[in-house]
C-alpha positions as CSV (number, residue, x, y, z in Angstrom):
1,X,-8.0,-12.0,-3.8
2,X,-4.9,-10.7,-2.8
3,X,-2.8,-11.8,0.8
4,X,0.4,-10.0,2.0
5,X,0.7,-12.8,4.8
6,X,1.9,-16.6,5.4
7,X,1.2,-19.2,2.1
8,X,-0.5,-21.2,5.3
9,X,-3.1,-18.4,4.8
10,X,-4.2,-15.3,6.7
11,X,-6.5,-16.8,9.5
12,X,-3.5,-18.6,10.6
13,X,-1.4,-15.9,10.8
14,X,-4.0,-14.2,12.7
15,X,-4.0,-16.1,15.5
16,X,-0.4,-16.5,15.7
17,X,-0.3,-12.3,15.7
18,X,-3.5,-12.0,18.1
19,X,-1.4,-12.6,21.1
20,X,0.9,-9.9,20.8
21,X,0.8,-6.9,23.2
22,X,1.3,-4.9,20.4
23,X,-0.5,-2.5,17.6
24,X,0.5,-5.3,15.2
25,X,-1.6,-7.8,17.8
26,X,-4.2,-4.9,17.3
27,X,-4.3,-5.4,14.2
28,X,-4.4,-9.2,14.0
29,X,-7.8,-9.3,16.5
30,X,-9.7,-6.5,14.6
31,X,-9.4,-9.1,11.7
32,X,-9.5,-8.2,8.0
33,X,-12.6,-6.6,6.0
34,X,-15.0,-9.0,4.9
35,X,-14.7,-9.4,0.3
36,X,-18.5,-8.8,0.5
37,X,-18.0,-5.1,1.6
38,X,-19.4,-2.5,-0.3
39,X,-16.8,0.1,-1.6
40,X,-19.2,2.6,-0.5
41,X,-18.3,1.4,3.0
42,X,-14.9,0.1,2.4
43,X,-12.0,1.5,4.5
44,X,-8.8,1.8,3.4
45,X,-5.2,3.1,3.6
46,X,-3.5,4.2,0.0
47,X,0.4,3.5,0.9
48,X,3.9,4.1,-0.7
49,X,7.1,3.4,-0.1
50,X,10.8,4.4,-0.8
51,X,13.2,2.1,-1.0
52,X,17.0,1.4,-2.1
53,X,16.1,-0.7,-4.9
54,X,13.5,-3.4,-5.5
55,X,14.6,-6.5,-3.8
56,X,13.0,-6.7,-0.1
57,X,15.9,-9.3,0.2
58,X,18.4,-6.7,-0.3
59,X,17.4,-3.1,-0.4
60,X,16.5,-0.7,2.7
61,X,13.0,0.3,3.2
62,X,13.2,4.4,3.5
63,X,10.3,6.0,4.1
64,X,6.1,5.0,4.2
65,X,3.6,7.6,3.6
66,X,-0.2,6.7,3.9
67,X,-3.3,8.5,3.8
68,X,-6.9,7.0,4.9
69,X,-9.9,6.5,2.3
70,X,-13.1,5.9,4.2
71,X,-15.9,4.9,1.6
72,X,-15.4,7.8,-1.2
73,X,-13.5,10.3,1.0
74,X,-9.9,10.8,2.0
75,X,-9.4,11.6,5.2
76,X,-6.2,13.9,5.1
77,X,-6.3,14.1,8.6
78,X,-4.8,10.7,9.0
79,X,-2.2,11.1,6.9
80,X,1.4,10.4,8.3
81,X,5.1,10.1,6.2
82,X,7.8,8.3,8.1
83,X,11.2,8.0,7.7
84,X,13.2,4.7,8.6
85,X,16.3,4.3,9.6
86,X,18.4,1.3,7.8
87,X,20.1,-1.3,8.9
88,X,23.7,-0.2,10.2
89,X,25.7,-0.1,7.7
90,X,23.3,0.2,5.2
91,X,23.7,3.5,2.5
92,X,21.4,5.7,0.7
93,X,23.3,5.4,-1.8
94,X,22.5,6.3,-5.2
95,X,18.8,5.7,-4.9
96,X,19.2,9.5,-3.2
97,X,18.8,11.0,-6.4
98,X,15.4,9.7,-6.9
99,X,13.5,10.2,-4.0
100,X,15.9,13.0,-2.3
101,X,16.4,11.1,0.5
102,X,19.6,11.2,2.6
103,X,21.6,9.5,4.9
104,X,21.4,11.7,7.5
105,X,17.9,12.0,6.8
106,X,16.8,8.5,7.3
107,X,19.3,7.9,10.3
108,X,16.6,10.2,12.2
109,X,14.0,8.1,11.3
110,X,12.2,5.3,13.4
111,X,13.7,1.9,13.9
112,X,11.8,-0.9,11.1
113,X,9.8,-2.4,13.9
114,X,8.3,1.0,14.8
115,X,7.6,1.9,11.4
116,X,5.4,-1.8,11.5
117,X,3.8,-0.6,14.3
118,X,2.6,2.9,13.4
119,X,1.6,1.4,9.8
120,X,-0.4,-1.7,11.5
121,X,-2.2,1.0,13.8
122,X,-3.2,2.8,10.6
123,X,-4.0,-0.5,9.1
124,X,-6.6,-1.9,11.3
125,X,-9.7,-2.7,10.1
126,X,-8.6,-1.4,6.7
127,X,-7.4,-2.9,3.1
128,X,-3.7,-2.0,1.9
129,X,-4.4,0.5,-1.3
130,X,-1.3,0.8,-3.3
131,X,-0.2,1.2,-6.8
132,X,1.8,-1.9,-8.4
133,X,1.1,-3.5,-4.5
134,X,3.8,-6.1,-5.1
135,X,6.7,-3.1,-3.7
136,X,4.6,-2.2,-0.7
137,X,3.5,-5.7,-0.1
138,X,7.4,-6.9,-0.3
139,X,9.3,-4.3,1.5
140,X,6.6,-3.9,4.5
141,X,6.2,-7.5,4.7
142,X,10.3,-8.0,4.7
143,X,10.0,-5.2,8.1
144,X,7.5,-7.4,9.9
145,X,9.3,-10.6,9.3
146,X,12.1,-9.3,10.8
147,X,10.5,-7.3,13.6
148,X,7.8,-10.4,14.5
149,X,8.5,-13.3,12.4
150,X,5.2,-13.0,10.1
151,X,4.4,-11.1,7.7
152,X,1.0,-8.7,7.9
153,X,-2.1,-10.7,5.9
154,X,-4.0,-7.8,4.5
155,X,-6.5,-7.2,2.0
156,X,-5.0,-5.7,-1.3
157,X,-6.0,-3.3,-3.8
158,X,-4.1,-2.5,-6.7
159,X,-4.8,0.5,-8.6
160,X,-2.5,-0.8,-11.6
161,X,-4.2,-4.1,-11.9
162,X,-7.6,-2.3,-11.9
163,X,-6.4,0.4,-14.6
164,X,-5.0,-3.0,-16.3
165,X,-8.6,-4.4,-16.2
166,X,-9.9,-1.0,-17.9
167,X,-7.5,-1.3,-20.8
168,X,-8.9,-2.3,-24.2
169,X,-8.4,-6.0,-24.7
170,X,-7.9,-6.0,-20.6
171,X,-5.6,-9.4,-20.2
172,X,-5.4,-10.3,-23.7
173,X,-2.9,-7.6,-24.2
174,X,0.6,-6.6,-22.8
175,X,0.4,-3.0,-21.8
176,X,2.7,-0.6,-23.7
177,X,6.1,0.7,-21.5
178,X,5.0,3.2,-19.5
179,X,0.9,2.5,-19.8
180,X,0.2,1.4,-16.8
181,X,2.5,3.6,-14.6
182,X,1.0,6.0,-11.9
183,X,0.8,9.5,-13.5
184,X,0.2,8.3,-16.8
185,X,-3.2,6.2,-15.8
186,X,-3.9,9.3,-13.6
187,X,-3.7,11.7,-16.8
188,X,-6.6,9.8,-18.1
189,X,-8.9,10.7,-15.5
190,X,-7.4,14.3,-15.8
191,X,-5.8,14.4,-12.6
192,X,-2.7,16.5,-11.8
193,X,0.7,15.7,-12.2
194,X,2.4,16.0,-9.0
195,X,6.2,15.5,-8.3
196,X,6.9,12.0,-7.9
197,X,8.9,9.6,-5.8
198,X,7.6,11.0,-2.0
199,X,6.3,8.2,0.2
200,X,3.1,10.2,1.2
201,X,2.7,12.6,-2.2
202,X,2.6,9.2,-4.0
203,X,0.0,7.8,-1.8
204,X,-1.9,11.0,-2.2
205,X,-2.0,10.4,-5.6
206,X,-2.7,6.7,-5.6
207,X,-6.0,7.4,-3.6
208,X,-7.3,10.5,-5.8
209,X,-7.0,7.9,-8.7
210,X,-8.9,4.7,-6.9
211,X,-11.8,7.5,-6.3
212,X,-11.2,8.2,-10.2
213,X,-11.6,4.3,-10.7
214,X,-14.3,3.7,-8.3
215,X,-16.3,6.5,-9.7
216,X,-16.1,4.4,-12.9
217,X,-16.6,1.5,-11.9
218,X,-20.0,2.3,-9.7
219,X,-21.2,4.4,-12.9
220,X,-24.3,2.6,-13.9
221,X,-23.6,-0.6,-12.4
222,X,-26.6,-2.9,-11.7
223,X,-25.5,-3.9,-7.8
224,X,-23.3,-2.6,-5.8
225,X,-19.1,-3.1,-6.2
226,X,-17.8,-4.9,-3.4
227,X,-14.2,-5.4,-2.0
228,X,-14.1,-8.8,-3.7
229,X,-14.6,-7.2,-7.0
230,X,-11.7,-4.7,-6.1
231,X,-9.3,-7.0,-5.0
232,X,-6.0,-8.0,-7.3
């Protein structure tokens, strides 16, 4: 089971969210999907992030994209890219040559704590869907700190710990460079290649391949696969 949320665990920080008069109190009184939920019924949001670098200590969170997955369907409809505008002060820099993003680009965006609050509205009632979880789970839960002082608890789903699981020898094994990365776990499903390093492409593409894994995993098993199973 996987937490993005206070070590004092998630129910506390619940209850210390619940009060707010804000999506992020939203969130906190809709609670968090029960581990017994079928993934047939599971709802969730695939996110990705841009970023500076990969320190949420240090680097600038630039841009979220997310899409819905409701069950075995994404729901395209819901999805949503935002920009965020750093700190002041803060610089692209040369991460610009990675994800294209600029400075004048992300001074446009949204401030961090409305970024938190457009992601928590797309987050309630659902479980965070990301690939390698451990960026988004960092960098969103360095915005909320700072806008509220707590972090988010969600539900987590990692679709590199699940392709890790599929791997021959699963944990008795260390991966090969470049194994468990996004496209190339998606090539062996046969899904396309799309260009890489946009918030909301990439979380396109992470939900196509959870299907891809889902589908797998439900093929011919005896009972039903359950957000418990799922979870990193």
């Amino acid at each position: 089971m996987a937490w993005l949320g206070l070590r004092r665990g998630p129910e506390k920080a619940l209850g210390r969210l619940a009060g707010a008069a804000s999506p992020v109190g939203e969130f906190a009184r809709a609670g968090l999907p029960s581990g017994a939920t079928a993934a047939s019924a599971l709802r969730l949001l695939a996110v990705d992030v841009e970023t500076t670098g990969f320190d949420p200590a240090r680097d600038q969170l630039l841009s979220i994209g997310f899409v819905p997955v409701d069950g075995h369907t994404i729901r395209l409809e819901g999805a949503r890219r935002i920009h965020v505008r750093p700190q002041a002060g803060a610089e692209v820099g040369v991460s610009a040559t990675i994800h294209g993003l600029t400075d004048d680009l992300v001074a446009a965006g949204v401030s961090a704590r409305e970024a938190v609050d457009a992601l928590a509205t797309a987050l309630t009632g659902r479980v965070l869907l990301a690939h390698h979880a451990k960026i988004e789970v960092g960098f969103l839960g360095a915005a909320c700190r700072t806008a509220y002082g707590l972090e988010l608890p969600l539900r987590t789903v990692d679709t590199m710990e699940l392709a890790r699981r599929a791997l021959p020898g699963g944990w008795q094994r260390e991966p090969q460079p470049g194994e468990l990365r996004l496209w190339t776990v998606r090539e062996r499903f046969g899904l396309p290649t799309y260009a890489a390093h946009d918030a909301l492409q990439d979380a396109l593409a992470c939900a196509e391949l959870y299907l891809a894994q889902l589908a797998e995993l439900e093929h011919g098993a005896a009972k039903a696969v359950t957000l418990d199973r799922l979870a990193s």
